[in-house]
Every structure is written in structure tokens, then in C-alpha cells.
matplotlib code that plots the C-alpha trace (Angstrom):
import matplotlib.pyplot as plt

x = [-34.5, -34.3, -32.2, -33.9, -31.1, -33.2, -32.0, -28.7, -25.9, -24.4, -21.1, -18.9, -17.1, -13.4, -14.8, -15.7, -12.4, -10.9, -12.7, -11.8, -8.3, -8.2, -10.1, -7.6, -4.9, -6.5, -7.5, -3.8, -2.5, -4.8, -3.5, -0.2, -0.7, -2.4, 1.2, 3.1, 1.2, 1.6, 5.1, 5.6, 4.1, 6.0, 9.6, 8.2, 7.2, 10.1, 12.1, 10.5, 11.3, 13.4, 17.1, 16.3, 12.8, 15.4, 17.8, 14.9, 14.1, 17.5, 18.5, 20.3, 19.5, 21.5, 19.8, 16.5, 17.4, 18.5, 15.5, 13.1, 15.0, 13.9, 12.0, 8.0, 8.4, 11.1, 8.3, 10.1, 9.1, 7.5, 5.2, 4.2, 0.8]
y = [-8.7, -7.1, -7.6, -8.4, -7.0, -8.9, -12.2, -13.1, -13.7, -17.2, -17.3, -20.1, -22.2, -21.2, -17.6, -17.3, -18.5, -16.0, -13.2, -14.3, -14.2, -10.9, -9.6, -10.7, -9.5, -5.8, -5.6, -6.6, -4.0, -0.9, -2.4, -2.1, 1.3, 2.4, 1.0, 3.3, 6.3, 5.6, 4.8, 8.1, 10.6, 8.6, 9.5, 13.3, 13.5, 11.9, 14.4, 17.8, 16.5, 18.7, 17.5, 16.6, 14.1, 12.5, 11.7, 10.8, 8.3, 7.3, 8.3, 11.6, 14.1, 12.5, 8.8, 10.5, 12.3, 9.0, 7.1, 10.1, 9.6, 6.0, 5.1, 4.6, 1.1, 0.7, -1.1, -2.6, -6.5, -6.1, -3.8, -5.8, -7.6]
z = [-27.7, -24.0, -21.2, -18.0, -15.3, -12.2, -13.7, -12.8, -15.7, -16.2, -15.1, -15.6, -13.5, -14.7, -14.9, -11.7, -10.4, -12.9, -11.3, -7.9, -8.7, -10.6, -7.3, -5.2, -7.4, -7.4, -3.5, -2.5, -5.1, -3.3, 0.2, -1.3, -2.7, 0.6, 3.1, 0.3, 0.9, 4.5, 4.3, 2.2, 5.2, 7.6, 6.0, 5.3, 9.0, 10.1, 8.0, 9.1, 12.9, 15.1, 16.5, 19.8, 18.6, 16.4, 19.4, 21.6, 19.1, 18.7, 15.5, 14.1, 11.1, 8.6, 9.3, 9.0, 6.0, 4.3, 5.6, 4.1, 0.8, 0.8, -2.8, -1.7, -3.7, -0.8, 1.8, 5.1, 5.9, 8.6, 7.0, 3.6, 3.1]

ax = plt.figure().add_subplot(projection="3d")
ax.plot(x, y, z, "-o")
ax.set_aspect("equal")
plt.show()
């Protein structure tokens, strides 16, 4: 017995609903992992910047430090999908 791959596979109802949801769940964990990553070379950055950036910006080297030190699982609200 052959498979003919032009004719579509029966997918039932429930399944389909099953796959929509597992796609959903995937695609919102790579946005996740995607803000982290971002997040992550934002703290760096913000850690590697001089003095005087830091007080332009309103904050000092010890704020920054402890920001930088922030856990990449550790996303801000305003930032979350």
C-alpha cells in the first residue's frame, strides 16, 4: 500500500483544535524566548555604559549594575506578550 502525499490527511475535529492550541503555545514561547534575548543585551549594554550615559539617563553605576544582574526569566510588564 502507497501513500499518496497530494491528498490531504484526515484530521479531526478535536485534533485540529489540539494543534491550534499547541501552536499557539509554541509561537508565544519563541516570542518569549526572543524579549529574553533582547532583554539580556539590553542589561549587558546597559552595563558596559560609561558614567556620565548612566547619569544622562538618570541612573548611577550601581543601579545599572543591579539592573544587568537581573535573571533573563526576570521580563518587566510592560514588556511581556
Amino acid at each position: 500500500m502507497s501513500i499518496d502525499a497530494t491528498r490531504p490527511l484526515h484530521v479531526a475535529p478535536h485534533q485540529s483544535v489540539l494543534f491550534a492550541s499547541l501552536q499557539q503555545s509554541v509561537t508565544r514561547w519563541f516570542v518569549r524566548q526572543q524579549i529574553k534575548i533582547q532583554i539580556s543585551r539590553e542589561r549587558r549594554e546597559l552595563k558596559a555604559l560609561p558614567p556620565y550615559l548612566l547619569k544622562d539617563i538618570g541612573i548611577n553605576s550601581h543601579e545599572a549594575y543591579r539592573e544587568s544582574m537581573r535573571a533573563s526569566s526576570d521580563i518587566p510588564c510592560n514588556r511581556k506578550p
